[in-house]
Structures are given as C-alpha cells and as structure tokens.
C-alpha positions, 0 to 999 in steps of 0.5 A, a space after each residue: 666527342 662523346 654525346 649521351 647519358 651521364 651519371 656522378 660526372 662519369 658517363 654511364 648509359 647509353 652514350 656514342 663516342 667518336 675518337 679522334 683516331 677514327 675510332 666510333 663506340 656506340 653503346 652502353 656505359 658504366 662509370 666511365 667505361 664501355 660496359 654491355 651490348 656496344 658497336 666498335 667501328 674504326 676507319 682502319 687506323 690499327 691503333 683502334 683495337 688496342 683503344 678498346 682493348 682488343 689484344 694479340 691479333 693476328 697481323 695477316 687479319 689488318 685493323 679491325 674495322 668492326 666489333 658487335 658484342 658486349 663489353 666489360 670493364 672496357 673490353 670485349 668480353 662474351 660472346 661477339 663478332 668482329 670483321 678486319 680489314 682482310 676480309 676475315 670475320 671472328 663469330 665467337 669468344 673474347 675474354 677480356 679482350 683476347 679472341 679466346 673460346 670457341 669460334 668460327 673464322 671466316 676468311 675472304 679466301 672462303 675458308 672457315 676454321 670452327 673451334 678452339 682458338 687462343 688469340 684468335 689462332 686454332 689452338 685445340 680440336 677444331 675443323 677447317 675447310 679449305 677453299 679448294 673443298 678440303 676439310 680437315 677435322 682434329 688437334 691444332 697447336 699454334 695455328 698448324 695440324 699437330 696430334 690427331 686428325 682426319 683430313 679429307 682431301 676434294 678429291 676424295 683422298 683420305 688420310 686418318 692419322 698424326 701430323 706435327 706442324 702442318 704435314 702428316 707425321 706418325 702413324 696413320 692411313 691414307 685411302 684413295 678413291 678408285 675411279 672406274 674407268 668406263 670402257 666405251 663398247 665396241 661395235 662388232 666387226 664383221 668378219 670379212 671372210 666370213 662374208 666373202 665365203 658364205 657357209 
C-alpha cells in the first residue's frame, strides 16, 4: 500500500509504502523511485534488502532490520546507517547499494571495526577493537589482517609487523610489558643470640 504524493501518475515526493513482504519505505520520491533522505524498515524477512537494492551482505549480519539515509535511483547511496538482525550497525558509505567506503561497524559482541570496507567487509587500512580491549590498526584484505599493521594486545603486548590471513607473518616485533614484581618487606629478625649473650 503506498500513500503520499503523486506526479504524471508516478509517485513523486513524499510518500510511504508498506510491502507485502514486511518491508516500510517512508520517504522522498522521484518518478517512481525511492530518491533522497528515506527510512527502510522490515520485519526480518531477508528478502527486504535486495527489495530496496541492498547488495552483498554479509550473511553472519541476519536481515536487515533498518536503513536511514539517502536514496538514488532506487538504492542506498551516500552516506547512511543500517542495523541487521544480529546486533551489528553499519554508520558509513553505500554506493548504489553496496556497503562500500569508509565506515565504522559496530557488532553486538562490543567490537568496532572503522575504515575501508568493500561490501561491508574490511578491505584497506582500517582499525579494529576487539571486545576483549585488543586493538589492531593496519591493512586488511577480505575481512583478515594481511600487509602491515600494529596490533595491541589488552594485556599490553605489542606486535608491529606483517601478517597474511589472520596471523602474524614476515617481519615484524613483538614487546612485552615487564610487570615489576613487588616484594613485600621483611620484618627484622631478632637475632636470638645476640639477645641471650648481651655484649
């Protein structure tokens, strides 16, 4: 059911249109597409991202639940924010569609990955915070830490150096934190002797 403005028998302004696959589009309109600033909601049913143009998710995300941002020509395009059924949030770049730019992605886990991804997967430099408090900041290829980059490990370790899919690989340092160990201090003995035979 769509209701809202029409123009030349095409919707065109402002118009919301409820799908019968779950799917509410509440927003601007241009010849019979969604075109401007618009709200994309959806009750879960995964067919809903494709209907709006969303391309190449990844599948751990769920359905998308939610998508605020411009349009073009039909898609999401620019700059916008999308949350999924897992808890995950995409604050960043859509190109036609495609999660694809520069972004922060928040999971329910607490980890946040900020920089280039390519259908939403870290592809480029970028940094990523672990929920545990790791922190790792360099070149990702295909979601994994491959090229050059610094990982700080919560418990202070640091390694500075290459890795290739996911673990660390080449050349590069590792530092670790050395922890001072505190010696409590002792109580003076008395030395019984000494007491026993005064001098």
């Amino acid at each position: 059911m769509y209701v809202g403005d029409w123009a030349h028998d095409q919707r065109h302004g402002h118009g919301r249109l409820e799908s019968a696959d779950g799917g509410v589009y509440d927003g601007q309109w241009t010849n019979g597409e969604r075109h401007g600033e618009g709200v994309f909601t959806s009750t879960g049913a995964s067919s809903c991202a494709a209907a709006i143009g969303v391309v190449a998710l990844p599948p751990e995300w769920g359905a998308l639940a939610e998508y605020r941002g411009p349009f073009a020509s039909g898609a999401p395009s620019g700059d916008g924010v999308a949350t999924f059924a897992q808890g995950v949030t995409y604050t960043g770049h859509f190109d036609a569609g495609a999660l694809t730019g520069r972004a922060v992605v928040t999971f329910a886990s607490g980890a946040q990955y900020t920089g280039e991804v390519v259908d939403g997967v870290p592809q480029g430099r970028g940094s990523y915070q672990y929920a545990n408090g790791d922190v790792y900041k360099g070149e990702f290829v295909g979601g994994k830490r491959c090229g050059r980059g610094v990982h700080d490990f919560a418990n202070g370790t640091v390694y500075d150096g290459e890795w290739r899919n996911d673990v660390r690989n080449g050349q590069g340092r590792q530092t670790y934190v050395h922890v001072a160990r505190v010696i409590p201090p002792t109580v003076p003995h008395r030395c019984l002797l000494c007491a026993a035979f005064p001098f």
